[in-house]
N, CA, C and O atoms as CSV, one atom per row, in Angstrom:
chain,resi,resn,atom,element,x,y,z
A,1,UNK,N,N,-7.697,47.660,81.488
A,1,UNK,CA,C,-8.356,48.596,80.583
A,1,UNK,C,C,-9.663,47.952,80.124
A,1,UNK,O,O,-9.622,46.836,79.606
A,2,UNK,N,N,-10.625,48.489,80.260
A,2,UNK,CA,C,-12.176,48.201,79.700
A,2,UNK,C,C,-11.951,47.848,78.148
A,2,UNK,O,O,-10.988,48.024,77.402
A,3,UNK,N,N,-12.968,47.393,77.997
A,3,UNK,CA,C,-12.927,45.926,76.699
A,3,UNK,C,C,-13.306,47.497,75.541
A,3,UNK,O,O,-12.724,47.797,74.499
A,4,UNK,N,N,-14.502,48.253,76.254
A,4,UNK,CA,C,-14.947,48.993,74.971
A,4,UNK,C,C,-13.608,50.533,74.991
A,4,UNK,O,O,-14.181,51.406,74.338
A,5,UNK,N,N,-12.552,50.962,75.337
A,5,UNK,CA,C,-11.484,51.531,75.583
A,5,UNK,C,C,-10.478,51.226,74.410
A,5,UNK,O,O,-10.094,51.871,73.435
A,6,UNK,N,N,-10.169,49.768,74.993
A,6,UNK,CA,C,-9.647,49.169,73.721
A,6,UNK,C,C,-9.698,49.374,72.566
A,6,UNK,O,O,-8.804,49.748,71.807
A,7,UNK,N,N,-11.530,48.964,72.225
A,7,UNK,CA,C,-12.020,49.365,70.688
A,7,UNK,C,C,-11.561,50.434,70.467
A,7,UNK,O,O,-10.887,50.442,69.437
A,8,UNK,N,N,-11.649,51.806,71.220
A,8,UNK,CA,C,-11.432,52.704,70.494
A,8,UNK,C,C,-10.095,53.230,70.633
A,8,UNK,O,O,-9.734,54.087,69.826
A,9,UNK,N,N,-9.124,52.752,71.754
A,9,UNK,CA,C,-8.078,52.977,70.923
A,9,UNK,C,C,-7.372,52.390,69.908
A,9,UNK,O,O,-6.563,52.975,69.189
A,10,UNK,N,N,-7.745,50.973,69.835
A,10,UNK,CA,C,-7.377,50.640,68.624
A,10,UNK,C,C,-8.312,51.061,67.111
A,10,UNK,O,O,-7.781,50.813,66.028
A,11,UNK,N,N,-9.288,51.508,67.143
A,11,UNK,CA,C,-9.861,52.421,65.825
A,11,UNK,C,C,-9.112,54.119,65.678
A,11,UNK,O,O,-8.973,54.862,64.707
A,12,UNK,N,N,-8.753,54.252,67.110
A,12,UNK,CA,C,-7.700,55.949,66.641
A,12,UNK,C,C,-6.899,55.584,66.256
A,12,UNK,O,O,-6.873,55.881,65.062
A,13,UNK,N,N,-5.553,54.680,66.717
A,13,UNK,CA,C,-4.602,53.969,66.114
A,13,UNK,C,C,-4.738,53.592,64.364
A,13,UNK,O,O,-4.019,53.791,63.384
A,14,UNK,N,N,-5.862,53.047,64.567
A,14,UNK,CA,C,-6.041,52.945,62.727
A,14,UNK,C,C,-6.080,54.147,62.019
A,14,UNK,O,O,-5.774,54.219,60.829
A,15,UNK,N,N,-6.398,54.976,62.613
A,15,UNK,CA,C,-7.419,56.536,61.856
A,15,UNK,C,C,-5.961,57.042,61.853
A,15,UNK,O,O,-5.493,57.205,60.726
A,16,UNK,N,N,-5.184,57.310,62.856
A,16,UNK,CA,C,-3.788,58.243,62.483
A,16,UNK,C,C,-3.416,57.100,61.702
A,16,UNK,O,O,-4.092,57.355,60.705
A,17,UNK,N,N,-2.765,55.902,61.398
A,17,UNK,CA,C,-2.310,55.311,60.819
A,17,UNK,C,C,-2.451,55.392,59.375
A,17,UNK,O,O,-1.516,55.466,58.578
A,18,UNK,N,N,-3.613,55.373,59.116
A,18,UNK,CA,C,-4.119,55.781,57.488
A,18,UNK,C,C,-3.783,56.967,57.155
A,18,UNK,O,O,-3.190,57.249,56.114
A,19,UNK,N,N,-4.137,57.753,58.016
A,19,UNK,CA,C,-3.866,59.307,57.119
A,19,UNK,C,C,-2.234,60.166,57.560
A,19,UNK,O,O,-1.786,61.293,57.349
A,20,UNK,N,N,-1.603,58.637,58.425
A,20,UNK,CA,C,-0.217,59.434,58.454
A,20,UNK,C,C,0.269,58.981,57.016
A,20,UNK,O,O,1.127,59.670,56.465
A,21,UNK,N,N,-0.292,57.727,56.305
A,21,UNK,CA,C,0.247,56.791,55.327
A,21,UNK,C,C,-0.489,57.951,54.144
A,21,UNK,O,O,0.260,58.706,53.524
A,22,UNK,N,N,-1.326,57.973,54.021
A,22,UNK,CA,C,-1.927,58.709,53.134
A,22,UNK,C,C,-0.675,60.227,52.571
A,22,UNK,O,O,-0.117,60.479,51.503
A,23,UNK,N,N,-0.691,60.907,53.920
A,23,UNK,CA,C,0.075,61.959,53.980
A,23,UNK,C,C,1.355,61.866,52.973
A,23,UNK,O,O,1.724,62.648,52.097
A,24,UNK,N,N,2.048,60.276,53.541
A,24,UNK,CA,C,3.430,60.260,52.936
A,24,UNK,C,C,3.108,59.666,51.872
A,24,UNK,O,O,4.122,59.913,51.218
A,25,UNK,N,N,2.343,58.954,51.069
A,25,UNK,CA,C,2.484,59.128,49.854
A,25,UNK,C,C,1.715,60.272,49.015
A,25,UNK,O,O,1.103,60.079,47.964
A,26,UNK,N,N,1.816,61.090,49.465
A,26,UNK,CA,C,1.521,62.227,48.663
A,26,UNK,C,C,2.542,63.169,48.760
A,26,UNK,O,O,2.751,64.039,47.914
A,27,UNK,N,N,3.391,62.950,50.123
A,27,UNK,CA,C,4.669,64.201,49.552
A,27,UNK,C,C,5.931,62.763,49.174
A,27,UNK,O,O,7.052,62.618,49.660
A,28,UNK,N,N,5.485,62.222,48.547
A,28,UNK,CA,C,6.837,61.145,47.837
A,28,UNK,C,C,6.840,61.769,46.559
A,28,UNK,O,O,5.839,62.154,45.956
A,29,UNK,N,N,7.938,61.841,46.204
A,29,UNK,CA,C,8.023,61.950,44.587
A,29,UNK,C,C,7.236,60.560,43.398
A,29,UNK,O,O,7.044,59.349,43.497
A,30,UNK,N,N,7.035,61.407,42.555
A,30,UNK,CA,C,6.169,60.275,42.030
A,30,UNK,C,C,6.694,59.492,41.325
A,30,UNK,O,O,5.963,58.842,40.578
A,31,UNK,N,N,7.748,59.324,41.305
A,31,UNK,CA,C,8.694,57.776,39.863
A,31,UNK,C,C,9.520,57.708,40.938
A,31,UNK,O,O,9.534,58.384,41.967
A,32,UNK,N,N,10.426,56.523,40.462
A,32,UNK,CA,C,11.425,55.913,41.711
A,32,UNK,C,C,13.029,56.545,41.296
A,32,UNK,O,O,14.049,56.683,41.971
A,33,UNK,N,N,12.706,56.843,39.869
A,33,UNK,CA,C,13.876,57.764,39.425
A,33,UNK,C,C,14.173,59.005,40.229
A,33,UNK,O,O,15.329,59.351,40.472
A,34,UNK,N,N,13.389,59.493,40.530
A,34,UNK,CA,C,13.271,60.865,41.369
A,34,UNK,C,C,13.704,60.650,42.672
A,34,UNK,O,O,14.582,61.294,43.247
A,35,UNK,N,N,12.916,59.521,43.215
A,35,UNK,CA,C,13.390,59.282,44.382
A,35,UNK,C,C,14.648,59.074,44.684
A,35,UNK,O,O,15.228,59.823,45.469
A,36,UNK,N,N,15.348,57.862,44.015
A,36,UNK,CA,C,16.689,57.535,44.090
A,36,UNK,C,C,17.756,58.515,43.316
A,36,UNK,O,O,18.923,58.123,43.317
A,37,UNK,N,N,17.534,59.451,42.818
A,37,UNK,CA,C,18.310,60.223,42.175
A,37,UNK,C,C,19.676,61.076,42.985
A,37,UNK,O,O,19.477,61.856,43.916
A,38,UNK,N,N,20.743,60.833,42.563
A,38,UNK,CA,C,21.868,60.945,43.370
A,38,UNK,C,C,22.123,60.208,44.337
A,38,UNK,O,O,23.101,60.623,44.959
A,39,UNK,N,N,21.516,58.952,44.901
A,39,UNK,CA,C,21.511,58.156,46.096
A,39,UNK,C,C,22.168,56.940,45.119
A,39,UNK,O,O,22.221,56.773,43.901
A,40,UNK,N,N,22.705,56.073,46.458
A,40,UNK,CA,C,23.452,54.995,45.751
A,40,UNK,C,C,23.051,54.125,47.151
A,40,UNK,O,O,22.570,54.689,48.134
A,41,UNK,N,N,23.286,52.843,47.104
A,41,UNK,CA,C,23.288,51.793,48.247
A,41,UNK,C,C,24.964,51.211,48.087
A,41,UNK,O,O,25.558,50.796,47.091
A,42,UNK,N,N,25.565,51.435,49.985
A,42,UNK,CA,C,26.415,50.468,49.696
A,42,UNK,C,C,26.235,49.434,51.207
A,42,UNK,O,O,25.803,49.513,52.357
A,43,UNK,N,N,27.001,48.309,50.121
A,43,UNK,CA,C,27.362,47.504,51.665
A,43,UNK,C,C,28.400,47.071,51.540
A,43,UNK,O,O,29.000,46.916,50.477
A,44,UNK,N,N,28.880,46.730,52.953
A,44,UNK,CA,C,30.211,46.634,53.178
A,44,UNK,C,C,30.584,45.212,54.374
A,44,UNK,O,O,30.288,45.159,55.568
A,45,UNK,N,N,31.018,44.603,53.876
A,45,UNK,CA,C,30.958,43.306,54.774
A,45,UNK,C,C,32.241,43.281,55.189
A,45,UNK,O,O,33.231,43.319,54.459
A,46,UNK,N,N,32.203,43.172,57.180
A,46,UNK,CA,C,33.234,42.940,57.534
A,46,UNK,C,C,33.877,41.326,57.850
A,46,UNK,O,O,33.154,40.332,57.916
A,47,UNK,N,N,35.305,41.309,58.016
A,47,UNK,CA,C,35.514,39.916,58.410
A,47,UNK,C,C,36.562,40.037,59.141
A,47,UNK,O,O,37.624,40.495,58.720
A,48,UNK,N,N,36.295,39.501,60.696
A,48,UNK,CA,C,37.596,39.614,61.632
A,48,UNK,C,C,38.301,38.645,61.078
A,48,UNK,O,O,37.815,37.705,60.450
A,49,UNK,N,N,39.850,38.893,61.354
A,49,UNK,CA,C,40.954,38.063,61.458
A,49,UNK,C,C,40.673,37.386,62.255
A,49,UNK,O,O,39.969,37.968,63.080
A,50,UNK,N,N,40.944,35.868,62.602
A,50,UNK,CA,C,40.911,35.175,63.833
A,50,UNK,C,C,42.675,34.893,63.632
A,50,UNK,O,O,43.327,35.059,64.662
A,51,UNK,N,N,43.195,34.618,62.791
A,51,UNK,CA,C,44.537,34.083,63.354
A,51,UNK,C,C,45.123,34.937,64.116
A,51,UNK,O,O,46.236,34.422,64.221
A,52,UNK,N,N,45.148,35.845,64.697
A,52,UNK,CA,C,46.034,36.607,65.406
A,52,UNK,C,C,45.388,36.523,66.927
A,52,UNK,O,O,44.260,36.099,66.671
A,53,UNK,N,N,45.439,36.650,68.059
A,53,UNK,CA,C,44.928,37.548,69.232
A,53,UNK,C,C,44.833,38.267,69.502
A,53,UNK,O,O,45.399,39.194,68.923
A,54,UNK,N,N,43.984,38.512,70.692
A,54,UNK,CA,C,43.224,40.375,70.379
A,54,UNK,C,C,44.657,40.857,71.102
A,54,UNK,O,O,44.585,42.069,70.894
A,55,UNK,N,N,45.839,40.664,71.780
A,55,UNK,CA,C,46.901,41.252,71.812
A,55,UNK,C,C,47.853,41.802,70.927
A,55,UNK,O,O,48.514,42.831,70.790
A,56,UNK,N,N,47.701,40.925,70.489
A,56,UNK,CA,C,48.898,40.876,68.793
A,56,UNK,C,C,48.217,41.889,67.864
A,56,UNK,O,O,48.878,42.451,66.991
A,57,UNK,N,N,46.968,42.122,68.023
A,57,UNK,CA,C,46.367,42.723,67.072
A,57,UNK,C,C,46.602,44.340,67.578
A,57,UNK,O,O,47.034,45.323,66.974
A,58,UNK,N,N,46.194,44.176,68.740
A,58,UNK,CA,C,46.578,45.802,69.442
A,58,UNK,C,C,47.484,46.418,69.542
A,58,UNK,O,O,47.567,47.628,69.331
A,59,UNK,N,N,48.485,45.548,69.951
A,59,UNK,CA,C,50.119,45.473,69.896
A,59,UNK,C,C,50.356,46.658,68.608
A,59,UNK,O,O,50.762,47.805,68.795
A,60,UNK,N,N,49.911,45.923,66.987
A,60,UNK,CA,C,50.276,46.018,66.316
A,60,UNK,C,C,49.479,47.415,65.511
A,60,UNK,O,O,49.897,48.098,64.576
A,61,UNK,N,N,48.538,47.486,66.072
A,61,UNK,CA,C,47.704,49.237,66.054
A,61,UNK,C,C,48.334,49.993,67.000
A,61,UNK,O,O,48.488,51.160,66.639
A,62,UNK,N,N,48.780,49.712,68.165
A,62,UNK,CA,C,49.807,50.873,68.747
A,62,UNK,C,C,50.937,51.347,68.183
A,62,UNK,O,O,51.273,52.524,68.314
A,63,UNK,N,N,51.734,50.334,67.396
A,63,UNK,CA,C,52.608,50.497,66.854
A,63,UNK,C,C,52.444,51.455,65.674
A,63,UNK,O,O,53.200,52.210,65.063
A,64,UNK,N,N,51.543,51.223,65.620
A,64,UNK,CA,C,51.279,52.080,63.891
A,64,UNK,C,C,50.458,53.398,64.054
A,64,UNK,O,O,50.336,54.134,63.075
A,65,UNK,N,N,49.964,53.684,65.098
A,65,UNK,CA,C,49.343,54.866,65.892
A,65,UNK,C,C,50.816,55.881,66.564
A,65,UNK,O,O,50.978,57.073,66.826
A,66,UNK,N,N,51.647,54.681,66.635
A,66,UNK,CA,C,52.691,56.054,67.548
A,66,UNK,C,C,53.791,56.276,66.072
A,66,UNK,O,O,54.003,57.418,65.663
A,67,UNK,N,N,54.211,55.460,65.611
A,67,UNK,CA,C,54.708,55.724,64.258
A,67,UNK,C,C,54.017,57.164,62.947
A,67,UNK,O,O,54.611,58.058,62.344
A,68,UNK,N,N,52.530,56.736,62.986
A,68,UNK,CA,C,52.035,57.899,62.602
A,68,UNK,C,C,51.936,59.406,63.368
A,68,UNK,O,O,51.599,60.437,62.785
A,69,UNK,N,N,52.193,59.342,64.374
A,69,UNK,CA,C,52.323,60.720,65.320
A,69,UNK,C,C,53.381,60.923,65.577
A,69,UNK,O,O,53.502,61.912,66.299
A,70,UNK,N,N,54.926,60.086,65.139
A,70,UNK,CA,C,55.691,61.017,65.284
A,70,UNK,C,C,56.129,61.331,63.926
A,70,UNK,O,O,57.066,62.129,63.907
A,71,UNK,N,N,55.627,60.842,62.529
A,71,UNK,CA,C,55.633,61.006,61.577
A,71,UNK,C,C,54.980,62.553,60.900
A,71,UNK,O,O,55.443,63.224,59.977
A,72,UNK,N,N,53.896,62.770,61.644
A,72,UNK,CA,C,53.138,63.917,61.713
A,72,UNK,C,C,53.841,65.165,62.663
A,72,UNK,O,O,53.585,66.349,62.445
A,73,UNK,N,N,54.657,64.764,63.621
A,73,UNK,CA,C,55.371,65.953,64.672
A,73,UNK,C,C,56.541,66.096,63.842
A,73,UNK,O,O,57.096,67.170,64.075
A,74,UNK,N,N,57.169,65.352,62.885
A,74,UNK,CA,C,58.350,65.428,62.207
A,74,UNK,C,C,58.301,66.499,60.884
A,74,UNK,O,O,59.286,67.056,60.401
A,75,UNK,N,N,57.009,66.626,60.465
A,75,UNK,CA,C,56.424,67.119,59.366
A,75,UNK,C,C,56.015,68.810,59.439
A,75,UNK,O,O,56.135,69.785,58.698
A,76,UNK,N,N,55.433,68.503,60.871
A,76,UNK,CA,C,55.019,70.158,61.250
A,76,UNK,C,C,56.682,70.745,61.746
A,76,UNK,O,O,56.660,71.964,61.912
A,77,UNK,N,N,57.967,70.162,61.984
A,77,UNK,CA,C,58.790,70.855,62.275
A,77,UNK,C,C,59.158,71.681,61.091
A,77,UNK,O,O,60.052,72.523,61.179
């Protein structure tokens, strides 16, 4: 790509860049109260088990997957 190409796509790049930025802070609400209002942050940190193996572990979700379905076929009778 030619040296003077460049320049100008990197000056359009700037030009949408500004006035996409421009744009969004003008449809933001204007306090942060507004913004965050009814919103909450969560996080949630997981932590594998290592003492078990990934057998034992599956083993023990099948078990509790077929227990709950015939628990549920027992219910609709």
């Amino acid at each position: 790509m030619p040296r003077h190409c460049r320049k100008l796509a990197t000056a359009l790049f700037f030009v949408v860049f500004v006035i996409v930025t421009a744009v969004a802070q003008i449809t933001q609400p204007s306090t942060a109260q507004e913004a965050t209002k009814g919103a909450f942050l969560l996080t949630i940190f997981l932590k594998h088990d290592q003492s078990k193996p990934h057998e034992q572990i599956n083993a023990q979700l099948r078990i509790r997957a077929s227990s709950r379905s015939s628990r549920q076929t027992e219910s609709k009778s």
